[in-house]
PLY file of the C-alpha trace (Angstrom):
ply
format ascii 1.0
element vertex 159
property float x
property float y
property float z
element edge 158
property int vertex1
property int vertex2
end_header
119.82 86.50 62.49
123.18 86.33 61.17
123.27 89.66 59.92
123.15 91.29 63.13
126.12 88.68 64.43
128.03 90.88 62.04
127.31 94.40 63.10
128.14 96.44 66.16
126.36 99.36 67.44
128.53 102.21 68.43
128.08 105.48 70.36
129.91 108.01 68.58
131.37 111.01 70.22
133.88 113.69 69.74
137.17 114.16 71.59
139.50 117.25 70.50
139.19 116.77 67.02
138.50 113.04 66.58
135.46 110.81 66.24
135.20 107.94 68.45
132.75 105.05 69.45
132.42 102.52 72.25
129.82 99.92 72.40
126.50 100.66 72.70
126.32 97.87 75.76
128.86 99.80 77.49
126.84 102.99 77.86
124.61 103.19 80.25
123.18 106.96 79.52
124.22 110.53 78.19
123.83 113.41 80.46
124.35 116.99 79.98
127.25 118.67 81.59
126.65 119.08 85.41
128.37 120.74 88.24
131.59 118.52 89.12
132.60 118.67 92.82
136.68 118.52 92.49
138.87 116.15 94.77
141.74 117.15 96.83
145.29 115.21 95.71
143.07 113.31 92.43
145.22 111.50 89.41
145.14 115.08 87.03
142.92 113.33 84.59
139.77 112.96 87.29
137.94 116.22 87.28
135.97 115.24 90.43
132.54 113.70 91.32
129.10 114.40 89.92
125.75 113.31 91.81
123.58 111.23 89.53
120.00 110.69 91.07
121.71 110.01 94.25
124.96 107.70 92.83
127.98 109.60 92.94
130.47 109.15 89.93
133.58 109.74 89.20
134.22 112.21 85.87
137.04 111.41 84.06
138.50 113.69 81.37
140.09 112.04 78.37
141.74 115.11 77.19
143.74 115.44 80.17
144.79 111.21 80.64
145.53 111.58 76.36
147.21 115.36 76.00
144.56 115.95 73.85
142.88 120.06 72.89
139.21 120.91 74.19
137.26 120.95 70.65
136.40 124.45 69.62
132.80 124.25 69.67
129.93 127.03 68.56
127.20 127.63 71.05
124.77 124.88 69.44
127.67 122.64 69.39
127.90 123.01 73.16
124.71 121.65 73.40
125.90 118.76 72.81
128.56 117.80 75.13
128.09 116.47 78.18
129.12 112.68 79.90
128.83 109.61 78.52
128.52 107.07 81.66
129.87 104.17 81.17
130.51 100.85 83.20
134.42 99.46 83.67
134.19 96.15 85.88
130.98 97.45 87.70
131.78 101.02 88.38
130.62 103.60 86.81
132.60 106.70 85.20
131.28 109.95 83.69
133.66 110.61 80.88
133.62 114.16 79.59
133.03 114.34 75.64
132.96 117.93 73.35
130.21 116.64 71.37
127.74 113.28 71.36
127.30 112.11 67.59
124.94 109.27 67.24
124.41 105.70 67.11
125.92 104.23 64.26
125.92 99.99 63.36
129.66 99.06 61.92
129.89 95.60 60.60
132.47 93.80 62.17
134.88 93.14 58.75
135.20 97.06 58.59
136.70 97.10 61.45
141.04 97.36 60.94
143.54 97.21 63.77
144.54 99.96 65.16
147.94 101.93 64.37
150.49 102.28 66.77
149.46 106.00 67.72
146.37 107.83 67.18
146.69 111.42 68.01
148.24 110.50 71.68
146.12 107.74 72.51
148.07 104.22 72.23
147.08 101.50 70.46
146.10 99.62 73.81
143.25 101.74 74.51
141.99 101.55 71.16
139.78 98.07 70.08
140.03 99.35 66.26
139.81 102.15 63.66
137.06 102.20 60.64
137.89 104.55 57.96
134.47 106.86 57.01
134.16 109.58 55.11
136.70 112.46 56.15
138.66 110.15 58.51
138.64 107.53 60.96
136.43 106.40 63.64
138.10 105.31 66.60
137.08 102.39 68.25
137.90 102.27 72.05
138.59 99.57 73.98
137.10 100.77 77.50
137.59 97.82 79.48
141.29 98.66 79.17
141.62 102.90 79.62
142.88 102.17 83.16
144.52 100.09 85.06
143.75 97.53 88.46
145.44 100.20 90.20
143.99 103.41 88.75
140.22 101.85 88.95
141.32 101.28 92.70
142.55 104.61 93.40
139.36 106.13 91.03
136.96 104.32 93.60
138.33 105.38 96.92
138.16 108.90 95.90
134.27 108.24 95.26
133.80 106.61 98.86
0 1
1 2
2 3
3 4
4 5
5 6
6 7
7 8
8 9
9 10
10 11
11 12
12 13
13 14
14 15
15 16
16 17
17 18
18 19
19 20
20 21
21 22
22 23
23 24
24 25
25 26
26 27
27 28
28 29
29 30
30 31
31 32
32 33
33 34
34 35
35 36
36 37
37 38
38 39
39 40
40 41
41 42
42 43
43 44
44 45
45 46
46 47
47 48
48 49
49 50
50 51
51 52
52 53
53 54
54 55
55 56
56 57
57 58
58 59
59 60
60 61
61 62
62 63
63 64
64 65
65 66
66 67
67 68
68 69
69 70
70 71
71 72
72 73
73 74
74 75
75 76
76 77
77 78
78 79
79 80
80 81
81 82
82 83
83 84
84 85
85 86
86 87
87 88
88 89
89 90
90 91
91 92
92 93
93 94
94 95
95 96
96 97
97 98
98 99
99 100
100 101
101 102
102 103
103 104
104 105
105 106
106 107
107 108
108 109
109 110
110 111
111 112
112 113
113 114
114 115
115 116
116 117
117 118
118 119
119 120
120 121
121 122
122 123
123 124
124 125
125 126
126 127
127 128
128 129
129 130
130 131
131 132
132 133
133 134
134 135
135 136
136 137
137 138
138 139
139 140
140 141
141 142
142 143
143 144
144 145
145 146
146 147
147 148
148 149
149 150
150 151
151 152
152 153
153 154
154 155
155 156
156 157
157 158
């Protein structure tokens, strides 16, 4: 039972050119990119709202809130992206993703604190960094991409 006190299962996905993971208990599900209904005088970084079985989210697009490059991705690649739905303080957000990866467990010593910047994401956003094969994973910290205010503003645009 201790063993698995140690390990954390991650979600991996890829952003521009960079692997990162959340928590598995912060996912709720993966769906394949959908149409996006845009919203009039929305924060640059929401893309607009998607209808999920009825629940309307909010889709919010990392590579705009970071300054980060769409992945170049081949056709069977595209396959693959979509929106990871997640849950921040009992809302939930579509966030767009180039590519889903796969679970992967990370035991908790690997895990190194974060540098101070990490191609244009800062270190606040990011819980910590594990270094694999061919670079780093990024861990992030979703309970902290926005703000009080910004998860305010994010749910009045979905009302």
């Amino acid at each position: 039972m201790a063993e698995r006190d140690t390990q954390i299962q991650l979600v991996t996905f890829q952003i521009s050119s960079e692997l990162y993971g959340i928590d598995i208990m912060d996912v709720k599900e993966i769906v394949r990119v959908q149409e996006i209904r845009q919203i009039p005088n929305a924060p640059a970084y929401v893309e607009g709202l998607f209808n999920l079985r009825g629940e309307i989210i909010p889709i919010i697009s990392l590579h705009k809130r970071f300054h980060l490059k769409k992945a170049q991705t081949t056709d069977d690649e595209e396959l693959l992206s979509g929106f990871i739905i997640i849950d921040i303080e009992g809302m939930k957000l579509g966030v767009i993703i180039d590519k889903v990866e796969r679970v992967v467990s990370i035991e908790a010593d690997e895990i190194q604190p974060p540098p101070q910047m990490i191609s244009g994401i800062g270190a606040e956003y990011i819980q910590g960094v594990v270094n694999r094969e061919g670079g780093y994973l990024i861990i992030l910290y979703i309970q902290k991409l926005f703000n009080a205010k910004e998860l305010r503003k994010i749910d009045e645009m979905r009302r």
